[in-house]
N, C-alpha and C positions, 0 to 999 in steps of 0.2 A: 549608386543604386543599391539599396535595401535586397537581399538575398531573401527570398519567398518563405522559404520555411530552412530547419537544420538537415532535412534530407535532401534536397533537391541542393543546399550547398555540398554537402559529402559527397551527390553525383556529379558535381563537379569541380572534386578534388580540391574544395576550400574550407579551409579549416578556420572554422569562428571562434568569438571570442569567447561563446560559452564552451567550446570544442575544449579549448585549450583549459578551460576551467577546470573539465572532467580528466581532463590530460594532466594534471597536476593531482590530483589527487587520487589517480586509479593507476593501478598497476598494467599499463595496457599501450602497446604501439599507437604513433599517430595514424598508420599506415591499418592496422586493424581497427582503431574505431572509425577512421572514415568509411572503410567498406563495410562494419557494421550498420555505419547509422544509416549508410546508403540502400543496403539491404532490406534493412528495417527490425533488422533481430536485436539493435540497440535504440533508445530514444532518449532523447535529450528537451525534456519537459520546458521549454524556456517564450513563452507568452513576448512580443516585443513591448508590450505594453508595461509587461513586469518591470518597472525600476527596481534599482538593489537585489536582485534575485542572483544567488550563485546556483548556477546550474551546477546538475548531477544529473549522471547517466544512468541508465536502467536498461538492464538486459545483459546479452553474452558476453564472458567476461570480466565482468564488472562483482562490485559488492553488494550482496544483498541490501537492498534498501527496504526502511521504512515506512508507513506510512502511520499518520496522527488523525482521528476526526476527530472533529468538535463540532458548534453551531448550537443558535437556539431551539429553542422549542415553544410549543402551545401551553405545557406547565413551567419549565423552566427557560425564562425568556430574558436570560439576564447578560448582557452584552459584556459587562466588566468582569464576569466569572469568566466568561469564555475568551476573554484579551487575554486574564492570567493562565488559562491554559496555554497558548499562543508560547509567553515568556516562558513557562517549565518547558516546551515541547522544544525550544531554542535549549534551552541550560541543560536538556538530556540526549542533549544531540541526534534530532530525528532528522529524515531527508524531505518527510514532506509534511504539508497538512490538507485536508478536506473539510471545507467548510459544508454542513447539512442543516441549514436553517433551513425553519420553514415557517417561522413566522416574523414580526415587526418590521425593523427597515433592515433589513436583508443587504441591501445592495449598499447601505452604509456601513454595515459590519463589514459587509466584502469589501471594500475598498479600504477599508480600516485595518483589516487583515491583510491583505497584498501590499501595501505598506510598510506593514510593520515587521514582515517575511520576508529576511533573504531565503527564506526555501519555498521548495516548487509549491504552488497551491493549485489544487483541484474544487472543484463542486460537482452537484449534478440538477444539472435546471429545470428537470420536471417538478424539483420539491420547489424550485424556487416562481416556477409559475404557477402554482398551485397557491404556494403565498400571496405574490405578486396579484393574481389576478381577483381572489375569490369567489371563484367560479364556482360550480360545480364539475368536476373533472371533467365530464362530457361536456361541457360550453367551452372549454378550452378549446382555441382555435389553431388549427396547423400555423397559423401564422404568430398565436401567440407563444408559442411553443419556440418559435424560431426569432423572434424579437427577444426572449428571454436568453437561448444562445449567445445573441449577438451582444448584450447585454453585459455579460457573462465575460465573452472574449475581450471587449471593449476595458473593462476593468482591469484587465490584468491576469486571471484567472489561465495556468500553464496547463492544466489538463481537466478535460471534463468528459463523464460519464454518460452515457448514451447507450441507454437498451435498446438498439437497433434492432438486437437478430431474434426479439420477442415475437414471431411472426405467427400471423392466424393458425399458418398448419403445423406451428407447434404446441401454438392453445388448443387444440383439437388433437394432438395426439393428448397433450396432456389429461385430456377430458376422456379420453379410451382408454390410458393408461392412470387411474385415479393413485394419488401422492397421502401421505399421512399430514404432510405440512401445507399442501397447495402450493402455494406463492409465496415466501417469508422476505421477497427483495422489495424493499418499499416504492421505489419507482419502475421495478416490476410491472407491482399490484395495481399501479395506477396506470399505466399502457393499459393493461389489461382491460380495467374498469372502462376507459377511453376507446378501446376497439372493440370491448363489448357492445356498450350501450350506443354509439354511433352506426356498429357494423360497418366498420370499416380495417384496412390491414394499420399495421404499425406505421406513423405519417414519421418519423425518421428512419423508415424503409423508405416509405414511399419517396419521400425526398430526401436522400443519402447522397445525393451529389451537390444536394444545396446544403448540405451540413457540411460536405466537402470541402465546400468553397469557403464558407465561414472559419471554419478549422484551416485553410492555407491564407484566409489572407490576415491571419493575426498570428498565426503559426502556434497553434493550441492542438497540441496532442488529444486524441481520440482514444479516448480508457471505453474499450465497446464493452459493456458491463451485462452482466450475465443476469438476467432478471428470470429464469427459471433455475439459480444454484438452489441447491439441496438444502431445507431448512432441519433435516435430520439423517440418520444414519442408513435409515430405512431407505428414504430420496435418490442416495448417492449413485451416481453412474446411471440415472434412470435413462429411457426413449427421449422423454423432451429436454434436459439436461443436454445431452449429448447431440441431439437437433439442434439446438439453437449453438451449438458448439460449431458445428459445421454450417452454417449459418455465420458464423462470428467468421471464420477463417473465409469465406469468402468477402466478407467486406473488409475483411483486412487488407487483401491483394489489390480491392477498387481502390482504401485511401491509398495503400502506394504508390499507385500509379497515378494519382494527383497528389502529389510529394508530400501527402502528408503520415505522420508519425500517428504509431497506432500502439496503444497495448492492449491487451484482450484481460479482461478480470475473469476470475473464478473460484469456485465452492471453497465456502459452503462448509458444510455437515459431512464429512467422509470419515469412514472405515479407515484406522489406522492401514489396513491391508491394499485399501485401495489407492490412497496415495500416490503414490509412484505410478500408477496406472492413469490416472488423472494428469498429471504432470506429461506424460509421453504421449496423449490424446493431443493436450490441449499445442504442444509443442509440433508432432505434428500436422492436424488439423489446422492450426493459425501460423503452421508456413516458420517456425521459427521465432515468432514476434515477442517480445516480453511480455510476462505473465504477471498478473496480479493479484493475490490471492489474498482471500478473507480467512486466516487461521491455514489450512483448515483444521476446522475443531473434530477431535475424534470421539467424542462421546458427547450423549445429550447429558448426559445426567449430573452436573456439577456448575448448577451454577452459585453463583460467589468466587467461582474457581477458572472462571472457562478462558482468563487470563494464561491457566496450566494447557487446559487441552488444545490450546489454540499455537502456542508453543511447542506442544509436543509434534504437531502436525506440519506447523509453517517450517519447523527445522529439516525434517522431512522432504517436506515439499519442495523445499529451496535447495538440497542438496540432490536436485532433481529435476530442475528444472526451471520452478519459481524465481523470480528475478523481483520479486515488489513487496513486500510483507504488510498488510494492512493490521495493527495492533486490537486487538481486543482485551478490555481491560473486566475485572472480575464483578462490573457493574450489566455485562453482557446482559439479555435478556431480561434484566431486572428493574433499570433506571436509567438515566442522563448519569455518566461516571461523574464524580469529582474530582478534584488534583488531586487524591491520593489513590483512587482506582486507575487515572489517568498513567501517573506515575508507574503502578504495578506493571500496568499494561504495556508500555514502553518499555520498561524495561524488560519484560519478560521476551517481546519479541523481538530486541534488539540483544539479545540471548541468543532466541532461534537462528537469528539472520546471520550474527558472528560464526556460531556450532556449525552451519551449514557452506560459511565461505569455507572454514577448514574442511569439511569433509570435500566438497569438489575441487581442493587444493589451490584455491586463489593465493596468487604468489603473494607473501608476507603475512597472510592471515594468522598464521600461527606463531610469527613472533609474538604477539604480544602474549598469548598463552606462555611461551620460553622464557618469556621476561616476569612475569607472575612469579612462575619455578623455580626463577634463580632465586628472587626476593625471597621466597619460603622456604627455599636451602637455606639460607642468607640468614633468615630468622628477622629478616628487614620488614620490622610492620609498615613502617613510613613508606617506604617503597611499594609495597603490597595495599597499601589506601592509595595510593595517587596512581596504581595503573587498575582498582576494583575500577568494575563497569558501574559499581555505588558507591562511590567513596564515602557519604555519607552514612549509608547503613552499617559500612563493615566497620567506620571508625563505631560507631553507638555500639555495634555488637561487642565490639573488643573494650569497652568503657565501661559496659554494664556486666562486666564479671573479670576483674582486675588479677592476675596470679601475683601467688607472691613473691618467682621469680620473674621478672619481668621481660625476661628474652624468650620464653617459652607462652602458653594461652593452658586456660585450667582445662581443657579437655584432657591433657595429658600430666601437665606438670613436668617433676622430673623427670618421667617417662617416656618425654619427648622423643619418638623414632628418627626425628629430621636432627636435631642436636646429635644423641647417641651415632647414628650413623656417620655422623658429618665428621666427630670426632675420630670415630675408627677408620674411616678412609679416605681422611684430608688431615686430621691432626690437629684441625682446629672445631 
C-alpha cells in the first residue's frame, strides 16, 4: 500500500525512500527529520508521479536550498531555449526549478521538463489556466481553475503555488491602506482581477479542502504564495502584507492536518533593516513551516544588478530563517533572463544560500570555505578551480592576466603576503 503523502509517513515513523535521499546528503538525524517532516517545519517536495526525481528537503536543519525559474512567454515563446536553461540549472547544481509559462503547449513543456529533472519542480497554475483556457480571467471557472491543479499534479509537478490567503478583507485593507506598487505578484494580480470582477472571495479559499485533497492524493507540496509581497521598499511590512501572512499561517495548520506538506513564500522588496523582522513574522505566524523567499531585494534602484541586492538579502534572510532561496538574475525587472543572466543569477544566490548555511552554523558548511584556505596557503590554483563555486570564471580570470612568476597572481607578484608569510612561519 502506497503511503499518502511524506508527512503522514513521518507520523508514522516510516522512513521513505526519498527520506533516505535527503538522509544522505544532509547533515541531519534520521530520528530529527522524521519529527521534522512530521511536524511540518521540514518538507520533502517529491510528486509520486515524478520519475527520476532525487528528493531534497527544505526547511529546519537542512541547507539552504535553491530555487531556478524559467518558462515561456507571449514574446519569448521558445521551448529549446528554455530546455537549455533546464541543462545549465542541472551543471550549476540547483535544487529546484519552476516552470512559469504562459503561453503555447504548456503541458508539453511540463512534462518535457519533469522528465528531464531529477530535481523538484514547481509551477503555478493560475498562469497556466489563463494559457490553457483563453478566457478572460473572469470566465475562468472555479472548476477550471482546479482541473488545471489536477492537471498539474498528474504530470509530475512536486510543488505548486497557490495564492490562497489573497482574501477580500485583505484587498480592502489594501484599498484603505493604498501601496506605491499595488500588486507586483503576477498571479496575485490575477485573483484579484478574478474576485474583483465576479465579486466574489478567493475560490482556492473557498475551496482549500478540495485543493487539499488534490495536493494529498499525488502528494504535491503546497508553496502558499504571497500575492500581496512588497513590490518596493516603501510596501515592505505593510497591513495587507502582513494579513495575508496571518492568513498563510492558518492554512498552513488546515494542510497539516490533511497530511499535507506546506511551504509558505515571501517578499518581496524589503529594507535591508527589516529583514530579520520578516523572517521571525513569517516563522512565527506560519507555525514554524519552511519559508520561501523571493531575494529579498533590498533596494529598488539597480536594475541589471538586482542579481546583487537579491543576494545581499536572501543571505540574510537565510541566516534567519529562510530555508528556500528563489534566484533572481540581473534581467530582473527588465526581460525574460538569458543563460548568461540565468547563470549570474544562480550563482549569486547559491552564494547567499552557502554565506548563510555558515553563519546559522550547519554542521560542515564551512569546510569547504577551510578547504579553499588551505589551497590559497598552498598557492594551489588547481586545487582553488576545482573547489571555486565557478570554476570556469576563476580558471578565465587567472588566464587572462598570466604573472611571470607562476606560483604567485599579478595582484601582488613578488609581494605575495601568502608566499612571504608562509615562508616565515612554515619555512616553506
Amino acid at each position: 500500500m502506497t503511503t499518502p503523502t511524506q508527512m503522514a509517513a513521518a507520523r508514522q515513523g516510516l522512513v521513505t525512500k526519498e527520506m533516505q535521499q535527503v538522509l544522505a546528503d544532509e547533515p541531519i538525524r534520521e530520528a530529527d527529520l522524521l519529527e521534522r517532516v512530521a511536524t511540518g517545519t521540514i518538507a520533502i517536495p517529491a510528486n509520486r508521479n515524478h520519475v527520476g526525481l532525487t528528493a531534497r528537503g527544505i526547511g529546519a536543519g537542512l541547507a539552504t536550498k535553491v530555487n531556478v525559474n524559467l518558462g515561456v512567454s507571449e514574446d519569448c515563446c521558445d521551448i529549446e531555449a528554455e530546455m537549455a536553461k533546464v541543462r545549465l540549472a542541472l551543471d550549476l547544481r540547483t535544487d529546484a526549478l519552476m516552470d512559469l509559462s504562459t503561453c503555447g503547449d504548456t503541458r508539453g513543456f511540463r512534462r518535457r521538463l519533469i522528465a528531464a529533472s531529477p530535481m523538484m519542480v514547481g509551477t503555478v497554475p493560475v498562469y497556466d489556466a489563463v494559457a490553457r483556457y483563453g478566457k478572460d480571467v473572469a470566465r475562468i471557472s472555479v472548476d477550471d481553475f482546479f482541473d488545471v491543479v489536477r492537471i498539474h499534479a498528474e504530470d509530475g509537478v512536486d510543488f505548486t503555488t497557490i495564492h490562497a490567503g489573497l482574501t477580500s478583507a485583505a484587498v480592502e485593507r489594501l484599498r484603505r491602506n493604498p501601496r506605491l506598487t499595488h500588486v507586483v505578484s503576477r498571479g496575485g494580480s490575477l485573483l484579484l482581477q478574478w474576485m474583483t470582477e465576479n465579486d466574489q472571495e478567493n475560490p482556492f479559499l473557498t475551496h482549500y479542502d478540495r485543493l487539499l485533497e488534490l495536493c494529498r492524493e499525488f502528494d504535491v507540496t503546497l508553496s502558499l504564495g504571497d500575492g500581496l509581497r512588497p513590490g518596493s521598499l516603501h510596501d515592505a511590512t505593510d497591513a495587507a502584507q502582513i494579513q495575508e501572512l496571518i492568513v498563510l499561517g492558518e492554512l498552513t495548520r488546515r494542510a497539516w492536518q490533511a497530511d499535507v506538506q506546506v511551504m509558505v513564500e515571501g517578499p518581496g522588496h524589503v529594507p535591508l533593516n527589516e529583514v530579520i523582522t520578516n523572517m521571525q513574522l513569517q516563522k512565527k505566524l506560519c507555525h514554524g513551516a519552511p519559508f520561501y523567499v523571493l531575494g529579498p531585494l533590498v533596494t529598488d534602484v539597480a536594475p541589471g544588478y538586482d542579481h546583487i541586492t537579491s543576494a545581499i538579502g536572501g543571505a540574510l534572510a537565510a541566516a534567519h530563517g529562510a530555508d528556500f532561496l528563489c534566484y533572481v538574475t540581473p534581467a530582473e525587472h527588465l526581460r525574460l533572463p538569458d543563460l548568461d543572466d540565468m547563470k549570474e543569477g544562480i550563482i549569486a544566490a547559491r552564494i547567499a544560500a552557502h554565506a548563510a548555511d555558515v553563519a546559522k552554523g550547519l554542521p560542515g558548511a564551512i569546510a569547504w570555505d577551510n578547504e579553499m584556505s588551505r589551497a590559497r596557503k598552498d598557492l594551489d590554483w588547481q586545487r582553488m578551480f576545482e573547489l571555486a563555486i565557478d570554476p570556469d570564471k576563476a580558471r578565465a580570470y587567472r588566464a587572462a592576466s598570466q604573472p611571470g612568476d607562476q606560483e604567485v597572481c599579478t595582484m601582488c607578484g613578488d609581494l605575495c603576503a601568502v608566499r612571504k608569510s608562509r615562508m616565515i612561519l612554515e619555512g616553506k
